[in-house]
C-alpha positions as CSV (number, residue, x, y, z in Angstrom):
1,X,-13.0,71.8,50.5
2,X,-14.1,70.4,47.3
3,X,-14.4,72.6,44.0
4,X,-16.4,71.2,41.0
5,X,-16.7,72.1,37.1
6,X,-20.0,71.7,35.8
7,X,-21.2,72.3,31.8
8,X,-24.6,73.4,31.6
9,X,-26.3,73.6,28.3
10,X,-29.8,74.7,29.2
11,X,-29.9,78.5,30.9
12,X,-33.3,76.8,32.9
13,X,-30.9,74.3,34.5
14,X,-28.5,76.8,35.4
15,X,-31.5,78.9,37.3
16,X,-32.8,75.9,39.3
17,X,-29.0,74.8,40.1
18,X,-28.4,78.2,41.4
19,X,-31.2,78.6,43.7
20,X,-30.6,75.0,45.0
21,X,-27.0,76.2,45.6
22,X,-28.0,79.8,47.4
23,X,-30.6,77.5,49.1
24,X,-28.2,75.0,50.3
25,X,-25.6,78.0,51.4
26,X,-22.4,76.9,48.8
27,X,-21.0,79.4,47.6
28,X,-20.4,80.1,44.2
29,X,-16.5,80.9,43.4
30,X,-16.6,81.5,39.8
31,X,-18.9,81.6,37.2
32,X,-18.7,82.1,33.4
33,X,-20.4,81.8,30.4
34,X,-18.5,80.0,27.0
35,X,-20.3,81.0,24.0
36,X,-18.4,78.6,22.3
37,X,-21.2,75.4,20.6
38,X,-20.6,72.2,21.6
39,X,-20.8,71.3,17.5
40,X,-18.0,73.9,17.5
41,X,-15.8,73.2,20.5
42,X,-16.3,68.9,19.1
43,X,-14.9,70.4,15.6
44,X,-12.0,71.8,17.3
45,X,-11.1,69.1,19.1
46,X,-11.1,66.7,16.6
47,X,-8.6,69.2,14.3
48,X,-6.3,69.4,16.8
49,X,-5.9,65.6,16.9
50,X,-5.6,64.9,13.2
51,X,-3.4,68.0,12.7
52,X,-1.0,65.8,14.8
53,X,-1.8,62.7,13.2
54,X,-0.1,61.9,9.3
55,X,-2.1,61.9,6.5
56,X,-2.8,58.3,5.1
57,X,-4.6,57.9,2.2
58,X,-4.5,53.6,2.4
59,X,-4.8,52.5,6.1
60,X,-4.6,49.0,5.7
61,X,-1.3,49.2,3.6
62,X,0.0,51.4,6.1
63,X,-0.8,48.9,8.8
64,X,0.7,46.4,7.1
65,X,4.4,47.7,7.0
66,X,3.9,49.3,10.3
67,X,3.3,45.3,11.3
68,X,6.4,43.9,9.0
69,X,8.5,46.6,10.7
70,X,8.3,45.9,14.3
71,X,11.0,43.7,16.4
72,X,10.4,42.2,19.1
73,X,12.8,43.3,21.6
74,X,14.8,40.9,23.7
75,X,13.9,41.1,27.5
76,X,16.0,41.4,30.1
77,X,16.3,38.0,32.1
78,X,14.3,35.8,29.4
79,X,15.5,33.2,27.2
80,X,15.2,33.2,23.2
């Protein structure tokens, strides 16, 4: 058995998806509706990742002690 998640944006689409379904005899297990825009749901998404992320007003200078701090680390089994 194979169970798929589909996101349908036009209600049209959903119509002619579920006659092709009833048509084809699969069943339909759940069904919902998200009132929730896409705009939105993008908004959201991207708050949640820079709420994680620090707050850098100069990138570059950032990158460039991020770069000056790194080691290398020595390897296991590898010669300097």
């Amino acid at each position: 058995m194979t169970r798929l998640v589909l996101e349908i944006p036009k209600q049209t689409d959903l119509m002619l998806l579920l006659a092709l379904l009833e048509r084809l005899n699969i069943r339909v297990v759940q069904r919902s509706e998200d009132n929730i825009p896409m705009a939105a749901q993008e908004t959201d998404d991207k708050d949640f990742i820079m709420k994680g992320l620090p707050e850098r007003e100069n990138v570059e200078e950032f990158m460039r002690e991020f770069e000056a701090s790194r080691k290398d680390r020595t390897l296991p089994q590898r010669e300097k």
